[in-house]
SEPA-192463 format. One record per residue (C-alpha): x, y, z; residue number from 1. Coordinates in steps of 0.02 Angstrom, whole numbers, padded with zeros to 5 digits. Example, Ala and Ser with C-alpha at 12.3 -4.5 7.8 and 13.67 -1.06 7.14 Angstrom:
! residues 2
R        x        y        z   seq
R    00615   -00225    00390     1
R    00684   -00053    00357     2
//
This chain:
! residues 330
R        x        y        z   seq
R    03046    02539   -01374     1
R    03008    02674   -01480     2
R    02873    02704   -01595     3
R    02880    02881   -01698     4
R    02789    02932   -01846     5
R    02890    03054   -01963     6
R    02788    03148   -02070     7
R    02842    03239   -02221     8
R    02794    03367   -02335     9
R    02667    03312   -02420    10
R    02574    03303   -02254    11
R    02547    03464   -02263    12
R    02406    03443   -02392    13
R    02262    03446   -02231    14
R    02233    03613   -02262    15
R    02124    03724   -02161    16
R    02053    03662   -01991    17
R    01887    03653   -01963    18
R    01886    03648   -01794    19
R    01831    03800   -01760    20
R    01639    03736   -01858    21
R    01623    03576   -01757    22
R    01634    03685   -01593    23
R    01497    03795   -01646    24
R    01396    03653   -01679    25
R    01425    03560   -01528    26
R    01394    03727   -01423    27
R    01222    03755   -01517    28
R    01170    03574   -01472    29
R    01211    03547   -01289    30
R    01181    03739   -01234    31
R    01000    03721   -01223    32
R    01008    03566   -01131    33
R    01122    03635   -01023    34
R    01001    03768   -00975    35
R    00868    03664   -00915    36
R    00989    03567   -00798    37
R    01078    03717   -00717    38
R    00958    03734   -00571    39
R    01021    03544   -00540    40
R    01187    03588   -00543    41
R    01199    03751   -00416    42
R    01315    03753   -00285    43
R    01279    03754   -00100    44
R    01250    03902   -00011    45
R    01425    03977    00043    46
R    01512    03862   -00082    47
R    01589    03970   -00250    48
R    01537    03915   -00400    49
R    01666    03834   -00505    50
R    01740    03898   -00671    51
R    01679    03843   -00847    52
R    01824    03756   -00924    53
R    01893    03853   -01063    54
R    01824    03822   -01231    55
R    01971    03722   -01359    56
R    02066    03828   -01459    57
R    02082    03824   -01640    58
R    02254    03772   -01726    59
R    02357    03901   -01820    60
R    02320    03889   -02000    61
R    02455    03785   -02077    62
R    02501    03680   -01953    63
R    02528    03493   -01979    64
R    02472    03370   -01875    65
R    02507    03188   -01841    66
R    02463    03049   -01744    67
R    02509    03113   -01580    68
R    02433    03266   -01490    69
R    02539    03406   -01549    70
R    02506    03503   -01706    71
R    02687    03583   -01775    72
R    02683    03733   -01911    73
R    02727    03826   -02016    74
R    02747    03661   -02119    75
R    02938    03690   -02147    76
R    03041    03838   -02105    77
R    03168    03932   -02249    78
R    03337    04026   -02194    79
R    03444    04139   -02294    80
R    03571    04273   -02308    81
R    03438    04398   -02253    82
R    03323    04291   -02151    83
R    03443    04222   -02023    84
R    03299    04202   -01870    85
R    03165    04076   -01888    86
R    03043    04010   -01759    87
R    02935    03834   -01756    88
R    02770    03854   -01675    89
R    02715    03681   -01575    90
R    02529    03658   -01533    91
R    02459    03547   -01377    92
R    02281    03500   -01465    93
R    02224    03419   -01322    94
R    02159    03477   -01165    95
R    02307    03383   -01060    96
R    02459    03460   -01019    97
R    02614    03356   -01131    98
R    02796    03342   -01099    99
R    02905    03370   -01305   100
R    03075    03364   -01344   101
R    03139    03450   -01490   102
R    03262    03370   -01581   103
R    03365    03369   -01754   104
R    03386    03218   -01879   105
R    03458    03189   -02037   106
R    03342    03142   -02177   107
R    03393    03070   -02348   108
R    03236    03073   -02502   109
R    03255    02930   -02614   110
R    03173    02936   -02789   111
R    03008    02863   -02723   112
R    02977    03002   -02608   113
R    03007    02924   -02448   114
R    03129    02996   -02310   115
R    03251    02882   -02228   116
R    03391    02907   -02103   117
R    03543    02967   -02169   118
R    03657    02857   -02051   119
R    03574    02705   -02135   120
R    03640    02761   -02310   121
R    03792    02658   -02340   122
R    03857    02707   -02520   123
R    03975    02849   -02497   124
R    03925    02929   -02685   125
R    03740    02933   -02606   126
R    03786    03007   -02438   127
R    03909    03129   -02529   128
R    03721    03205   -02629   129
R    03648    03235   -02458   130
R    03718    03396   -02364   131
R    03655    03433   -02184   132
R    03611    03585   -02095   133
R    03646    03542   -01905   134
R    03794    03605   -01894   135
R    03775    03799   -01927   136
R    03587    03781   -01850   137
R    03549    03830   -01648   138
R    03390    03826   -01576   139
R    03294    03855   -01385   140
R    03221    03781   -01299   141
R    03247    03607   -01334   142
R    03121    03542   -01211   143
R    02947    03604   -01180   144
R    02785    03568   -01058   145
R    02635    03644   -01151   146
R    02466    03639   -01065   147
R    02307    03588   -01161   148
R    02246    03706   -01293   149
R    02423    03805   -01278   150
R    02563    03852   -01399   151
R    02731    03886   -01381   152
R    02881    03947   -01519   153
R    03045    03880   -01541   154
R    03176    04003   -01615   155
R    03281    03932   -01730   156
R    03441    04023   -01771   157
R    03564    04020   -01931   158
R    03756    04037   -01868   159
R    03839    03995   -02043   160
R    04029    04018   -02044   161
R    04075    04178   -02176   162
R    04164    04057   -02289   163
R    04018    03905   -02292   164
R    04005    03855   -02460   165
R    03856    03911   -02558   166
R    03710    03780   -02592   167
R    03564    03720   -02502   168
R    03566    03642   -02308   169
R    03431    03545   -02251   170
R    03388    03450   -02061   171
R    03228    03383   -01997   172
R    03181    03452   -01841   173
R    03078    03317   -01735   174
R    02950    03354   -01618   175
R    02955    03187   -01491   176
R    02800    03170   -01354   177
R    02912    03128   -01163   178
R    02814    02983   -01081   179
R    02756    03005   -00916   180
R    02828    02994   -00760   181
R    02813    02788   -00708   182
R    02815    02833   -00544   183
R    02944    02701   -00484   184
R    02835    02554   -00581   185
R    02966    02432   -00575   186
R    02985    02265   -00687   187
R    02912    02177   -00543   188
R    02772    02284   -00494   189
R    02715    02267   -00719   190
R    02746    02083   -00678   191
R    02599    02102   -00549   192
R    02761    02060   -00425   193
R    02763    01862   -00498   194
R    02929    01788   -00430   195
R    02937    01708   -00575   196
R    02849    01827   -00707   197
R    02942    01943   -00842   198
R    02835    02119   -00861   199
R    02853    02215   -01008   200
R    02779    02407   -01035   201
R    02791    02477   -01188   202
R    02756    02675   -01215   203
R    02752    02727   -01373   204
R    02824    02898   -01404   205
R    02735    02988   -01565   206
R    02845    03115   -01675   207
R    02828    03242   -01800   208
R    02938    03334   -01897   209
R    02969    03452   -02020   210
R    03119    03516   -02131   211
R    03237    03688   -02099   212
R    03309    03745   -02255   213
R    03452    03833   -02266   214
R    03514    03931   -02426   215
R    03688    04003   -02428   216
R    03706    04117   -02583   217
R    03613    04101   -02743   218
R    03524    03963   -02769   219
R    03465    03883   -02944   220
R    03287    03769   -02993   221
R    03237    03696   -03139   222
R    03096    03597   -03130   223
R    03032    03465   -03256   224
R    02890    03324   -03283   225
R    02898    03173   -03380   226
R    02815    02997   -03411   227
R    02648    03041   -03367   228
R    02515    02884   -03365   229
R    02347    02849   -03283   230
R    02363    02674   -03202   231
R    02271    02570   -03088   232
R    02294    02630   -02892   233
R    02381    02519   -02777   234
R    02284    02453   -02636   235
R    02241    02593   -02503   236
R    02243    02745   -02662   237
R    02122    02815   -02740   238
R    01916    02774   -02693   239
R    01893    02743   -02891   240
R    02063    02637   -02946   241
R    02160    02783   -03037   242
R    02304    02866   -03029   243
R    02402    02972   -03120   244
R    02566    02922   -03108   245
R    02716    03046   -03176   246
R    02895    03094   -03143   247
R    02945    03257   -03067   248
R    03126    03337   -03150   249
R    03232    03430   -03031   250
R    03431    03504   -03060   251
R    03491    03655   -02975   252
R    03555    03689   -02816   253
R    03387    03714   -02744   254
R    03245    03608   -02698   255
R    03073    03608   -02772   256
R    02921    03642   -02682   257
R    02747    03649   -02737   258
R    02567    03580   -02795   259
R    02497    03478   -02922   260
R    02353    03510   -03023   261
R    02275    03402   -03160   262
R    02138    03458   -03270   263
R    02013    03392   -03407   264
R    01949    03495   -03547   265
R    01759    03525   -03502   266
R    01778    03478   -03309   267
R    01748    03622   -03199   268
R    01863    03559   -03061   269
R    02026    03481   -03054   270
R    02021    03263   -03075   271
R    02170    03275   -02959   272
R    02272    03363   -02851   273
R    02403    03344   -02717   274
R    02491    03495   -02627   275
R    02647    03496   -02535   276
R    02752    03399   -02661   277
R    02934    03436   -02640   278
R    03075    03354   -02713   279
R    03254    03391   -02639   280
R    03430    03414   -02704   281
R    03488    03255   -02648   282
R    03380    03179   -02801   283
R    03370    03229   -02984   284
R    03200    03164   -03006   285
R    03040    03097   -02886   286
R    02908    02970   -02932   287
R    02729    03028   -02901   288
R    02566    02968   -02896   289
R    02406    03070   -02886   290
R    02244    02991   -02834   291
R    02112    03042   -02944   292
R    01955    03125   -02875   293
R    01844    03007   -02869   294
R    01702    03109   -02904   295
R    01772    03147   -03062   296
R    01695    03094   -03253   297
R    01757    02928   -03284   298
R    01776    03001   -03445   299
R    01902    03097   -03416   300
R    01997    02961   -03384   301
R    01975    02852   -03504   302
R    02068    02817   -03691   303
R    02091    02977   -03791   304
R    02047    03088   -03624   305
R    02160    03262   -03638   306
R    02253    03306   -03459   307
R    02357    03426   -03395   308
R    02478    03432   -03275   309
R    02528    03582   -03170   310
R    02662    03587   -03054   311
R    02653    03781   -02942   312
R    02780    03826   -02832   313
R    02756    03858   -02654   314
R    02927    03918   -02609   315
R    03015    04056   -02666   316
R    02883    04114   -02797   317
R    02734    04064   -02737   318
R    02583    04049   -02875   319
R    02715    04023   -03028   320
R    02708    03867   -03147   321
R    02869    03771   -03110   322
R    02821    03638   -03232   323
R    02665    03594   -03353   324
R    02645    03438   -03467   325
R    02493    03391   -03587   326
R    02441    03210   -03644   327
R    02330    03091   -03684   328
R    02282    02947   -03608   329
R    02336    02806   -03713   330
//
């Protein structure tokens, strides 16, 4: 049985590490302890002294991380005309050595923002909307062993045909952990070897992937917003019970990438964001809600509040407004 977590996009809203600042704090606390042991801990005469292990090393800004042990970035990889050479950048975050295949799937957004299988799309119109990128995409390796606290790059190559029709390609390349080695555990040795017991051993197998884009000519985006609302948060949203709710506009042959931004007249900071919002050319529009800072004013929430909503692209012009809608909260 398999258990793997697909992340999307919008993962990629973690932002920096921090890593790096909880390591020089935990040095700072144990060194001076460890200084007042070390006459303890000598070696015997004759005997070397063994290594320190090396300290953990910081993940590459921009990578995306997920349930498992590996960190994967950048958080989606673009290939063109002129950019025909990519490369995917995997990160063991653990001090273990780990076993990943690298793999590519076929992912279909529906209007809610959630990514599901293309096989499991039945309508033909729907399947027709979705055009995948396996085909004229090669990659190496395809299987890697990374020690702890070690990277390694995947080069991902385009190989269109001359006559591939222009438009936008997409696949979802999956990072998948290997389980270890059983060791010849058979059925009856997880039985406890019970002549009459059933043993079953289940290894779950923790994924993570992220989209290569491929763009074949000229490519078009026009990007708008529409119904925007606040509304009460659904369980597991927002710490204070809002939302802002909206609908993102897309047609073109390109998809949309980008952040959202929501700001109140007289509020220093933004009530809401949420970065890493794309919405792609299989769907003309994508439902969105943004959980609302729960530091924020309640007043700026409230009936007769003034927002704005600002949708910035992350893609091919990064910083410029693809989208911006006023209103007030009813």
């Amino acid at each position: 049985m398999q258990s793997v977590v697909r992340w999307t996009d919008a993962l990629s809203k973690r932002g920096r590490w921090g890593l790096a600042s909880v390591v020089g704090m935990t040095l700072c606390s144990v060194l001076p302890a460890v200084a007042q042991i070390a006459p303890l801990a000598m070696p015997a005469p004759g005997v070397p002294a063994q290594p320190a292990a090396p300290p953990p090393v910081q993940a590459p800004e921009g990578a995306v991380g997920g349930m498992g042990d590996v960190n994967i970035y950048p958080k989606r990889v673009v290939l063109d005309d002129h950019q025909r050479i990519g490369s995917i950048g995997l990160f063991n975050r653990t001090i273990a050595a780990g076993e990943y295949e690298i793999t590519l799937s076929d992912l279909m957004m529906t209007t809610a923002g959630r990514l599901v299988d293309l096989a499991s799309i039945t309508d033909p119109a729907v399947r027709a909307r979705a055009h995948p990128a396996g085909e004229i995409l090669r990659w190496s390796p395809h299987r890697v062993t990374l020690p702890g606290n070690e990277a390694q790059t995947v080069r991902v190559m385009l190989n269109a045909r001359p006559n591939t029709p222009p438009g936008e390609y997409r696949s979802h390349f999956m990072i998948l952990s290997v389980p270890p080695s059983t060791d010849g555990l058979s059925i009856d040795d997880a039985a406890g070897q019970k002549p009459n017991g059933i043993g079953v051993r289940i290894i779950p197998r923790f994924g993570i992937s992220i989209p290569v884009i491929v763009r074949i000519g000229d490519t078009t985006l026009d990007v708008g917003l529409r119904d925007p609302a606040v509304v009460p948060a659904q369980s597991g949203g927002a710490a204070d019970g809002k939302v802002v709710s909206l609908t993102i506009l897309r047609s073109g042959t390109r998809s949309a990438f980008g952040d959202i931004t929501i700001t109140a007249p007289g509020s220093r900071a933004p009530i809401a964001q949420m970065k890493g919002v794309g919405v792609y050319t299989e769907v003309d529009e994508r439902q969105v809600q943004v959980p609302i800072d729960p530091k924020a004013d309640p007043k700026f929430t409230t009936h007769g509040a003034h927002l704005t909503i600002t949708y910035t692209d992350d893609d091919v012009t990064p910083g410029k407004t693809l989208a911006r809608q006023e209103f007030v909260v009813p």
